[in-house]
C-alpha positions as CSV (number, residue, x, y, z in Angstrom):
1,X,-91.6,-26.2,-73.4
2,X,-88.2,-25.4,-71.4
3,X,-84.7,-27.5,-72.2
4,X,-82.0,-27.8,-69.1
5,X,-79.3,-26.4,-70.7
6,X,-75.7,-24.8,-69.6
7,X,-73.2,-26.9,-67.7
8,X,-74.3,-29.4,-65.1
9,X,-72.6,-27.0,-62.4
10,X,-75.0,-24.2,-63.6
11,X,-78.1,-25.9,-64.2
12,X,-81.0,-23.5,-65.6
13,X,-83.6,-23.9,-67.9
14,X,-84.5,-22.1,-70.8
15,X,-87.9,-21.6,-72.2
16,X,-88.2,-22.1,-76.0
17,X,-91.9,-20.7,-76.0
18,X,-94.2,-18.7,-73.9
19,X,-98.3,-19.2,-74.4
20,X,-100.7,-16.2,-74.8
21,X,-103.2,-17.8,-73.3
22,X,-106.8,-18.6,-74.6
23,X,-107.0,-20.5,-77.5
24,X,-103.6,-19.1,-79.0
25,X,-101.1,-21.3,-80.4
26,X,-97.3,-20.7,-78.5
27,X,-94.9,-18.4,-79.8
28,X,-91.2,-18.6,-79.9
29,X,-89.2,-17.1,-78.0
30,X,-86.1,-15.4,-79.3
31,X,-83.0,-18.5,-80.4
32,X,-85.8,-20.6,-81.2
33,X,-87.9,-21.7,-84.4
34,X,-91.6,-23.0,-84.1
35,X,-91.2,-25.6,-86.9
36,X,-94.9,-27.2,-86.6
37,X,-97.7,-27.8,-84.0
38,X,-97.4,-31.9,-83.9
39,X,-100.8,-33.8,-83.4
40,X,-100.0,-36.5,-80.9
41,X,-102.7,-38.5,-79.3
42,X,-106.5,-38.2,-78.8
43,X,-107.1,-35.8,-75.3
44,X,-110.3,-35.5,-73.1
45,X,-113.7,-36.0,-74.8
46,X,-112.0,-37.4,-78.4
47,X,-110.6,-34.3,-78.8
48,X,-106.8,-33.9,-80.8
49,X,-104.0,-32.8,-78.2
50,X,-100.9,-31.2,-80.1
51,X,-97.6,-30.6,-79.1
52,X,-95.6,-27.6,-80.6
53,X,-91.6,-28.1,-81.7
54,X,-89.2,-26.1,-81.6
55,X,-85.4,-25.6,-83.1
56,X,-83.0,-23.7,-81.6
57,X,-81.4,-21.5,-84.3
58,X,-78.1,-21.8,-85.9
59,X,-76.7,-18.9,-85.0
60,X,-79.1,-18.5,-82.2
61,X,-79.0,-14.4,-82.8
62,X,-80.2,-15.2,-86.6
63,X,-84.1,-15.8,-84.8
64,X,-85.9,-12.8,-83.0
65,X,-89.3,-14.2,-81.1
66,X,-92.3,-15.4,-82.8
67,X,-90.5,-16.6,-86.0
68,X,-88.9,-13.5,-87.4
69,X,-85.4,-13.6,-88.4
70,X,-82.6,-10.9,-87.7
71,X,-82.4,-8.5,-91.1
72,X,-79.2,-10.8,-92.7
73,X,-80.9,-13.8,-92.2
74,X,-84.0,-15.9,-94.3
75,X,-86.0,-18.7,-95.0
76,X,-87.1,-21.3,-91.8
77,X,-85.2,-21.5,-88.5
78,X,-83.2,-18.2,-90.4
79,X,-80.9,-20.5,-91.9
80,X,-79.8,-18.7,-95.0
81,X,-78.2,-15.0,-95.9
82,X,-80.2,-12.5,-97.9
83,X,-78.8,-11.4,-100.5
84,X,-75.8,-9.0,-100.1
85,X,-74.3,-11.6,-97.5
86,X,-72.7,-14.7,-97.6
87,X,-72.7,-17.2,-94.7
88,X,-69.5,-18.2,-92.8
89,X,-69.5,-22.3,-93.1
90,X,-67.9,-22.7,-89.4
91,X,-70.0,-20.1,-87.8
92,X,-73.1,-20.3,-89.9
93,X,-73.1,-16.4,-89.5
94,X,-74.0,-14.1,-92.3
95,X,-71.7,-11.3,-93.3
96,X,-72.2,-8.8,-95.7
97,X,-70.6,-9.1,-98.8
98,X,-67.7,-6.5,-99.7
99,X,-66.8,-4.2,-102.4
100,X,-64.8,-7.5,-104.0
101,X,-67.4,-9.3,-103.9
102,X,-70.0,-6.8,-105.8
103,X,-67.5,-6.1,-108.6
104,X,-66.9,-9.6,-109.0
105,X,-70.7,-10.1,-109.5
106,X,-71.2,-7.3,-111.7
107,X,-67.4,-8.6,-114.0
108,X,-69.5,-12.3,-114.1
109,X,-73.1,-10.8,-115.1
110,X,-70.8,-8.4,-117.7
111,X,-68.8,-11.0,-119.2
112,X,-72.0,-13.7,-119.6
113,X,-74.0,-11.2,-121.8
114,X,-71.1,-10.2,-123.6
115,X,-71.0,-14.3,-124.1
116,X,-74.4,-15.0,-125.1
117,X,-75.0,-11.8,-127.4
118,X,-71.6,-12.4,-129.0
């Protein structure tokens, strides 16, 4: 499970997985998301063969190995912000949120009770 990637001048590979070994399923390696464990075609003796996929993370930094995601990021591939951060829409980074951005919360939730009790 390794992509050619870089320039064709500086042609490496890089390994989205590594394997255990035994009976383990692979594990991500760090940039990359282990989305599923595909079931392909029928292998030796009628048994199933699968084939793991992988994404690579957008930002790659949001994914550590094995599926965890960096402490700002969530949900699969860590493509969302947890709360308290906001993601940059050209970067897909998350950023915490600033003081502005906590008072303006805290004016909104203020001023829709003050609405509905009213």
């Amino acid at each position: 499970t390794c992509i050619n990637d870089g320039f064709p001048a500086l042609n490496y590979r890089v390994c989205k997985a590594y394997c255990p070994g035994g009976t383990a399923w692979p594990r991500s390696k760090g940039t990359f998301w282990l989305l599923n464990n595909k079931e392909t075609t029928l292998g030796d003796r009628g048994l199933m063969r699968y084939e793991p996929l992988f994404t690579r993370c957008d930002p790659p930094e949001a994914c550590l190995p094995h599926n965890n995601c960096e402490k700002s990021y969530t949900s699969a591939g860590c493509g969302r912000c947890v709360w308290g951060y906001w993601q940059d829409t050209k970067t897909n980074r998350c950023n915490p949120c600033g003081s502005e951005q906590v008072f303006g919360l805290v004016v909104m939730c203020a001023l829709v009770v003050t609405l509905s009790v009213g």
